[in-house]
C-alpha positions in Angstrom: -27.8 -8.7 2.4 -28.0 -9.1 6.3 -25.3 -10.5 8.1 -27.8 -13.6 8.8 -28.7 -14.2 5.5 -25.1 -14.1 4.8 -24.4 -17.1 7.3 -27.6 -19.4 5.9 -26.2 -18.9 2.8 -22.7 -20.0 3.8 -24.5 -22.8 5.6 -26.4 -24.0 2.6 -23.6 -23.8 0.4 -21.2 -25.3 3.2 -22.5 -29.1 1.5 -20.2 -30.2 -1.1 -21.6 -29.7 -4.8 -19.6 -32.1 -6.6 -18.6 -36.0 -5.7 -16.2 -36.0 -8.0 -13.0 -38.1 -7.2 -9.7 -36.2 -5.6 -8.0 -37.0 -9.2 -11.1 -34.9 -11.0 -10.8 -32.3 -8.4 -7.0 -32.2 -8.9 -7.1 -31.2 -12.5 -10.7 -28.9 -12.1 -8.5 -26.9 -9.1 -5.2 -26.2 -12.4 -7.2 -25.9 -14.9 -9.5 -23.3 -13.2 -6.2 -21.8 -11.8 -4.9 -21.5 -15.5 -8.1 -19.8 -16.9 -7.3 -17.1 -14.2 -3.5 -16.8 -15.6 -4.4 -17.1 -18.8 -6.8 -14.4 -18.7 -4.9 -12.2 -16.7 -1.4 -12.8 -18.4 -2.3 -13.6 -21.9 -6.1 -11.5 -22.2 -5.3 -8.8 -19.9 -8.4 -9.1 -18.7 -9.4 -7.4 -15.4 -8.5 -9.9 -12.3 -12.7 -9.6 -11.0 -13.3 -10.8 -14.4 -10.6 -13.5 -14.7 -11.3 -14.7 -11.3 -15.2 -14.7 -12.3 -14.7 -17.2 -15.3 -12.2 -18.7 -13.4 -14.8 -19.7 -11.1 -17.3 -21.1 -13.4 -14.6 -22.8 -15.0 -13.2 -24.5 -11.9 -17.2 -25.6 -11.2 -17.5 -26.7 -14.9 -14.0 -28.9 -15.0 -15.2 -30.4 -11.5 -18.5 -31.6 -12.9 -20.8 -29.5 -10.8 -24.1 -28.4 -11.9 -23.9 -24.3 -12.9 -26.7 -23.4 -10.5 -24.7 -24.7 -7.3 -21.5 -23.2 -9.0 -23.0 -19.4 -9.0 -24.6 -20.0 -5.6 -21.2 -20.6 -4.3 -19.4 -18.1 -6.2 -22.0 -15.4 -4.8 -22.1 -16.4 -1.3 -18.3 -16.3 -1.4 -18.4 -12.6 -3.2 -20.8 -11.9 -0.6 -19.5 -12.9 2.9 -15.7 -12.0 1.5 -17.3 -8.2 1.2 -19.3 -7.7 3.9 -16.4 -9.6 6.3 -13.3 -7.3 4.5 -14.9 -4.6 2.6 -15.4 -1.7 5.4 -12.5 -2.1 6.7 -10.2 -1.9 2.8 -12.7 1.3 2.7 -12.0 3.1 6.1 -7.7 1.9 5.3 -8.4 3.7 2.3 -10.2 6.9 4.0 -7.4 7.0 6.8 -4.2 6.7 3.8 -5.8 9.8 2.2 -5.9 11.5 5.1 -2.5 10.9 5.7 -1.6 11.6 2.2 -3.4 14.9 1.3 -3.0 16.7 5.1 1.2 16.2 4.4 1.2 14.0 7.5 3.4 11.3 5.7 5.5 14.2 4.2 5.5 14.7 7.9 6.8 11.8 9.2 9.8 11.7 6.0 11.2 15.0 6.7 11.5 14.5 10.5 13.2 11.2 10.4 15.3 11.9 7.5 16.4 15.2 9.6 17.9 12.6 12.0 19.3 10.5 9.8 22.6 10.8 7.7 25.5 8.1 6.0 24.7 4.6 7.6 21.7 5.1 9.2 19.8 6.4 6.4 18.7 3.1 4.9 17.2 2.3 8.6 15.6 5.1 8.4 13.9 4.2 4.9 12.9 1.1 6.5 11.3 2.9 9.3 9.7 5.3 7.5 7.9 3.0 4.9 7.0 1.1 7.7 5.1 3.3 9.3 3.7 4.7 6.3 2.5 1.2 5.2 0.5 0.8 8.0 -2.8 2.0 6.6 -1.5 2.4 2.9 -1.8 0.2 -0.1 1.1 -1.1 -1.9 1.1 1.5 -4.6 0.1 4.1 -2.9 2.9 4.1 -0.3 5.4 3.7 -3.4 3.6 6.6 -5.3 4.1 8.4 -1.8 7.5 7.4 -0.7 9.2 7.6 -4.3 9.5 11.7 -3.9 11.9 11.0 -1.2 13.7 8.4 -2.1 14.9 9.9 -5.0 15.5 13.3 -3.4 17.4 11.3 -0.5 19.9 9.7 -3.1 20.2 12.6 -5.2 21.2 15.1 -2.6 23.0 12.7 0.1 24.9 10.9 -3.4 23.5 7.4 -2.2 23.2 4.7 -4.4 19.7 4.5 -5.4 18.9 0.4 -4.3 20.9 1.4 -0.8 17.8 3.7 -0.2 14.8 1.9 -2.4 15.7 -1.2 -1.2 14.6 -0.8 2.6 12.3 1.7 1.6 10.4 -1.2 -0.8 10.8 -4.1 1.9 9.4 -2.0 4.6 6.4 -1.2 2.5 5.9 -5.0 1.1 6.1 -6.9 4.6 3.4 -4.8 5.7 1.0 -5.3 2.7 1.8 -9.4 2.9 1.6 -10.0 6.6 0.3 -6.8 8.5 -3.6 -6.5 9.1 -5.4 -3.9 7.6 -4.3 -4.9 4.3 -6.8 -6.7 2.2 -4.8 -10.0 1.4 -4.2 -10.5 5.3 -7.8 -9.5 6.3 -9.2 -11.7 3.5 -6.7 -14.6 4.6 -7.8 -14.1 8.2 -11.6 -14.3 7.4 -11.0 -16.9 5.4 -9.6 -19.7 8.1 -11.0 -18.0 10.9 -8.1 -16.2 13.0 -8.0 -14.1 15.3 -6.9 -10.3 14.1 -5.1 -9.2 17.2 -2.9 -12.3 17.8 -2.3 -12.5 13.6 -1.0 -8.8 14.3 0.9 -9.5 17.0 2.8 -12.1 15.4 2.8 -10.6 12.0 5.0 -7.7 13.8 7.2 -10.3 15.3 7.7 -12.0 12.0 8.0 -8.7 10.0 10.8 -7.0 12.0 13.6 -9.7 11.5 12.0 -10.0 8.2 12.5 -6.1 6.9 15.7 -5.8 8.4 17.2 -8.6 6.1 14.9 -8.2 3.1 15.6 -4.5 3.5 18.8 -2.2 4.9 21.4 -5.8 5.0 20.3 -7.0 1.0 20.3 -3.5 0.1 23.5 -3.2 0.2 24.2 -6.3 -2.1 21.5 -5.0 -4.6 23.4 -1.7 -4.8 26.7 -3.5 -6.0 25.0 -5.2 -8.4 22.6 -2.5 -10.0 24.6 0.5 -9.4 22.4 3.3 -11.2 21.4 7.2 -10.2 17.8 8.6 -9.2 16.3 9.4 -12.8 15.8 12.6 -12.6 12.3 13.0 -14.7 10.8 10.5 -12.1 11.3 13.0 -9.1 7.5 14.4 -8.9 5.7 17.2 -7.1 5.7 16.2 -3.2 1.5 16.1 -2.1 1.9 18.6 0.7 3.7 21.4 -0.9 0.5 23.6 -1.7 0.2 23.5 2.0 0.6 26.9 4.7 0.7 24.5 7.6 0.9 20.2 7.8 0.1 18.3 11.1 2.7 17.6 13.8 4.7 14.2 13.6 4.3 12.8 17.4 -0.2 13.8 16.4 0.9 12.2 13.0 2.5 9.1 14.0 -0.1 8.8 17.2 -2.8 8.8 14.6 -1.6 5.9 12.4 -0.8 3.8 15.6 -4.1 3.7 16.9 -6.0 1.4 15.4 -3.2 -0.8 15.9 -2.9 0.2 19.6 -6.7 -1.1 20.2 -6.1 -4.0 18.3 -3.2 -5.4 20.4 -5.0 -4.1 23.8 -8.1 -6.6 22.7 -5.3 -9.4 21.7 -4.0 -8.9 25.4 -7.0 -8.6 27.2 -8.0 -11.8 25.8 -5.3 -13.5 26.6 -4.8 -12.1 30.1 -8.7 -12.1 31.3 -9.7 -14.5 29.3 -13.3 -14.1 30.7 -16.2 -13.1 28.1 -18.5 -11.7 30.9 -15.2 -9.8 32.6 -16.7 -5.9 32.1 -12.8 -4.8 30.9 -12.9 -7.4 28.2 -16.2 -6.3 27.3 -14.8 -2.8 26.0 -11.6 -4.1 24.8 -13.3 -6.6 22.6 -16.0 -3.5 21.2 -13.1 -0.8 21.1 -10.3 -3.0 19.7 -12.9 -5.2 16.9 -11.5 -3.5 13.2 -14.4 -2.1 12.6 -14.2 0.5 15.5 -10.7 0.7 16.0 -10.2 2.1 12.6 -13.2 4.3 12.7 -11.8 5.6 15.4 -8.6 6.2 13.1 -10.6 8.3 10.6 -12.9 10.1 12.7 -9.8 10.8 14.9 -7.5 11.6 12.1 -9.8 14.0 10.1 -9.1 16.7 13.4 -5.6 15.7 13.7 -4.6 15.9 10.3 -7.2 17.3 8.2 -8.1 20.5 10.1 -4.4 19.9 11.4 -3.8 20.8 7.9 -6.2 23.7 7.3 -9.3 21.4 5.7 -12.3 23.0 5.4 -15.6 20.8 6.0 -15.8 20.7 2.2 -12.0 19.4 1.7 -12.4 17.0 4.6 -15.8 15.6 2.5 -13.6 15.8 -1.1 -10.8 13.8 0.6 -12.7 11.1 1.8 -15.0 11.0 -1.6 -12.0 10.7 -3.2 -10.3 8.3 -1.3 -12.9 5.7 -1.9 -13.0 5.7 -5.7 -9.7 4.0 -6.6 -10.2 1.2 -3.9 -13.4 -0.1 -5.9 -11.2 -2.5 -8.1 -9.6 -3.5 -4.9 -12.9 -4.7 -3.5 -14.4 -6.1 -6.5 -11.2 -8.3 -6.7 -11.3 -9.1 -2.9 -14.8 -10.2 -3.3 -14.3 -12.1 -6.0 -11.4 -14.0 -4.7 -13.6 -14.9 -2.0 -16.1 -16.2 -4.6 -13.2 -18.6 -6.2 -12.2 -19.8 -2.5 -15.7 -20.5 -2.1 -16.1 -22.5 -5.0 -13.2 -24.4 -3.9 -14.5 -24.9 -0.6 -17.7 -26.2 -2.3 -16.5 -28.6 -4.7 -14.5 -30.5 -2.1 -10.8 -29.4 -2.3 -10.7 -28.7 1.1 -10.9 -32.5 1.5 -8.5 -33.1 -1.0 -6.1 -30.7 0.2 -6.0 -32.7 4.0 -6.3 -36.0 2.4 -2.8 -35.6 0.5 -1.5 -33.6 3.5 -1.6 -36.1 5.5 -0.1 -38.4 2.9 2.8 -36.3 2.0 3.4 -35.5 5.8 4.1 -32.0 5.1 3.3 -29.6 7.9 0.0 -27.6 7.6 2.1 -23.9 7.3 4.8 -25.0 4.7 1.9 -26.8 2.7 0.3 -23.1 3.1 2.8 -21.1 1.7 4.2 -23.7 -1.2 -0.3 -23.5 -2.4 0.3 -19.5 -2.2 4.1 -19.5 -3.9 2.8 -21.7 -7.1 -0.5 -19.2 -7.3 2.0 -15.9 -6.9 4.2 -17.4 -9.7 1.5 -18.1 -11.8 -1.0 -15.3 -11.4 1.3 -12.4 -10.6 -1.8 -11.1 -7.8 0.1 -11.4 -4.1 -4.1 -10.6 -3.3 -5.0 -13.4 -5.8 -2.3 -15.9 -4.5 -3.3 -15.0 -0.7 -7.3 -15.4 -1.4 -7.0 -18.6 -3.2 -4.4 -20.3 -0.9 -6.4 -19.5 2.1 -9.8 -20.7 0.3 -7.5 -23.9 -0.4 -5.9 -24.5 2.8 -8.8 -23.5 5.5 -9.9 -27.0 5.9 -6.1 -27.5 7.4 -7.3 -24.5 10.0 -10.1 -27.1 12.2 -8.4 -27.7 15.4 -4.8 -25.5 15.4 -4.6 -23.4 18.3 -5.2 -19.5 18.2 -1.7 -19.0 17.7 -1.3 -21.5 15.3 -4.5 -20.2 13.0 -2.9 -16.8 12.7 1.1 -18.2 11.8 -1.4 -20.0 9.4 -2.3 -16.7 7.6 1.4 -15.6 8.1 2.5 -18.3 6.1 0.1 -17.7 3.3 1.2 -13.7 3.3 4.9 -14.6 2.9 4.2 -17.3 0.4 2.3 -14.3 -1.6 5.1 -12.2 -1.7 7.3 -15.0 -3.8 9.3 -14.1 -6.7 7.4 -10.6 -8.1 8.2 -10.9 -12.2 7.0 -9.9 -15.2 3.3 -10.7 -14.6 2.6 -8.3 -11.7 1.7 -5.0 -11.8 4.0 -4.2 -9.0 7.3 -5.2 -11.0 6.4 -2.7 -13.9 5.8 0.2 -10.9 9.0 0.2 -9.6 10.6 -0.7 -12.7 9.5 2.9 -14.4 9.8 4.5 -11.1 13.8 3.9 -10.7 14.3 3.7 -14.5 15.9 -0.1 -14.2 16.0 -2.5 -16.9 13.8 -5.8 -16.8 16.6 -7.4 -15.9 17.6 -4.9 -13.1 14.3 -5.2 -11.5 14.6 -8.6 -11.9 18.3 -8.5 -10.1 16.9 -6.3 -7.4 12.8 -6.0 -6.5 12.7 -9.9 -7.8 15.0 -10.9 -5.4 14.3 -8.9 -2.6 10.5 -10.1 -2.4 11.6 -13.6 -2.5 14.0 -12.9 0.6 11.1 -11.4 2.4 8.8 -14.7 1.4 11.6 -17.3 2.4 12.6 -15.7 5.7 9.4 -15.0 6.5 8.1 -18.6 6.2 11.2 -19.3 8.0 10.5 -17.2 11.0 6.7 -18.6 11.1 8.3 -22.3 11.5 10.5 -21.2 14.1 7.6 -19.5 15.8 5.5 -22.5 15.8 8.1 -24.5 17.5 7.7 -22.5 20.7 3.9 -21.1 20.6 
């Protein structure tokens, strides 16, 4: 589908389907939100399939004809994919990368070498910060785990003094930092700008990690005090390697495409002149698209043949880097189908019609929608899709600045309370051998220091911007 038929689409299906009253509307949006629970808590279903009912179901409960309903739900699959999709794939290519070539291994064993006693949890926080630049969630867990549990083994840490910051540092940047999928999606979604969502996404995150991370840490390790379990501590990825990239090439290589970014962001603001030749360039080199192609293409001489790749191992890695992320789009895209469908049936409306009634300011009302969908669907991807498809209405007429803290405030809503119905909880669980009510004590807690003082750094933000 061309990018034009794309935007007919969106334009066709930009007409409400439904007239049905805000109290109709009210109960179609929960009950179409508990068919998604439901089938992802209680079914197990797969989330693209749960959000898929879920979006016939929210049609059906509003009273819109089906026809309309799958015309929204596809246009919304559609536009979310072709807007997000490339980008979640070349993340995925440039993690791999990083990954197979021993470049993270890398970055761990350099910082760690200049770390010891008090600074060691700063350097966790460091570390999966970087790492989680261009990393999933679970991959960067799968990646840092190795060393976290080698680091509290041999230095005779507490195991939450390290996994703590090393946990925060990785979760901040999947909620708030561009180019992970539930940022991109949110940022599509109502229409911000990448490079200033980045900028302030970093400015939000620092304070953020620091608390969430090396200061609670040290809290969580009083109250869980437990050793690294020893049959968790895996095979490192870049120990079959004879030679591993350099960590200045390493840590140049993950920057970039954030580099560009924030040059564009800058230029914009500076110049401010779309026929100025500088801002031409800026605005081609530093869109996502090319800034993390340039990442890859880049990264595949500075850390695959960095690392000994041949042609053929360069070709595996990315073939192989883009088969796990296929669930990840399919759920994306879905999403988008769902915020669609809300768009479409009229919630949007509703949503500014009791905002302005309850005088609740647009970025609190933002991340309360996106705290109540992480609660009840587990997904911080589901809960940031579906709060941004909910609260983009809210986005016509706030200031550039104001449209990004708007997706800020959605990602730290996200990243409320993990429990018992998100995948993440049972990861780290297994991974540090806790008890549910450990994790609970610990992970539980720790994502909803990230969500509150994140949210609280956003308000403050928007004070002065």
């Amino acid at each position: 589908m061309t990018s034009l038929s794309v935007e007919i689409l969106a334009a066709d299906a930009a007409e409400p389907i439904t007239s049905a009253g805000n109290a109709q509307l009210g109960i179609a949006v929960l009950a179409g939100i508990a068919v998604i629970v439901l089938l992802i808590t209680k079914f197990k279903l797969h989330a693209f399939l749960a959000l898929t009912i879920g979006s016939l179901a929210l049609g059906a409960f509003a009273g819109a004809p089906l026809a309309d309903t799958i015309k929204s739900f596809t246009t919304g699959l559609g536009a979310t994919v072709a807007g997000v999709g490339v980008l979640i794939a070349l993340g995925a290519i440039l993690g791999k990368l990083l990954a197979d070539s021993g470049g993270a291994d890398q970055i761990v064993d350099t910082i760690l070498a200049r770390a010891s006693g008090r600074a060691m949890p700063w350097a966790m926080v460091l570390i999966a910060s970087v790492i989680g630049l261009p990393l999933f969630f679970e991959v960067g867990i799968v990646l840092l785990i190795p060393v976290v549990l080698l680091v509290a083994k041999r230095g005779n840490y507490s195991l939450m003094r390290i996994g703590i910051p090393a946990l925060a540092g990785l979760s901040v940047m999947h909620g708030l930092i561009p180019p992970h999928p539930g940022p991109l999606v949110a940022i599509d979604a109502v229409g911000a700008n990448l490079g200033v969502t980045l900028a302030l996404g970093l400015v939000v995150a620092v304070p953020t990690v620091i608390i969430a991370g090396p200061v609670f840490s040290r809290y969580a390790a009083r109250w869980v005090d437990i050793p690294a379990p020893e049959r968790m501590i895996p095979t490192r990825p870049s120990e079959d390697l004879e030679k591993r990239p350099g960590f200045g090439v390493t840590v140049a290589t993950i920057l970039l495409p954030v580099v560009l970014m924030l040059v564009k962001a800058l230029v914009d603001i500076v110049v401010d002149d779309p026929e100025n030749g500088v801002q031409k360039v800026t605005d081609v080199i530093g869109s996502p698209l090319i800034a993390l192609l340039a990442a890859v293409i880049v990264g595949m001489f500075t850390l695959g043949r960095a690392a000994g790749f041949t042609k053929d191992r360069l070709s595996s890695t990315v073939e192989k880097s883009l088969a796990p992320i296929a669930g990840i789009l399919l759920i994306v895209g879905a999403g988008g189908g769902f915020k669609q469908t809300l768009i479409d049936i009229g919630v949007g409306q509703m949503i500014l019609d009791f905002s302005e009634n309850w005088s609740i300011p647009a970025l609190l009302l933002a991340w309360l929608i996106a705290v109540a969908i992480r609660l009840a669907t587990g997904s911080a991807t589901v809960a940031t899709i579906s709060a941004a498809g909910l609260v983009a209405p809210l986005a016509e007429g706030m200031s550039t600045s104001h449209t990004a803290l708007l997706v800020l405030a959605i990602g730290a809503g996200s990243l409320f309370f993990s429990h018992v119905n998100d995948a993440g909880f049972w990861l780290v669980k297994e991974y540090f051998g806790m008890s549910v009510g450990q994790t609970i004590k610990t992970w539980s807690v720790m994502e909803t220091i990230i969500s509150v003082v994140g949210i609280v750094f956003v308000l403050l933000l928007s004070l002065v911007l």
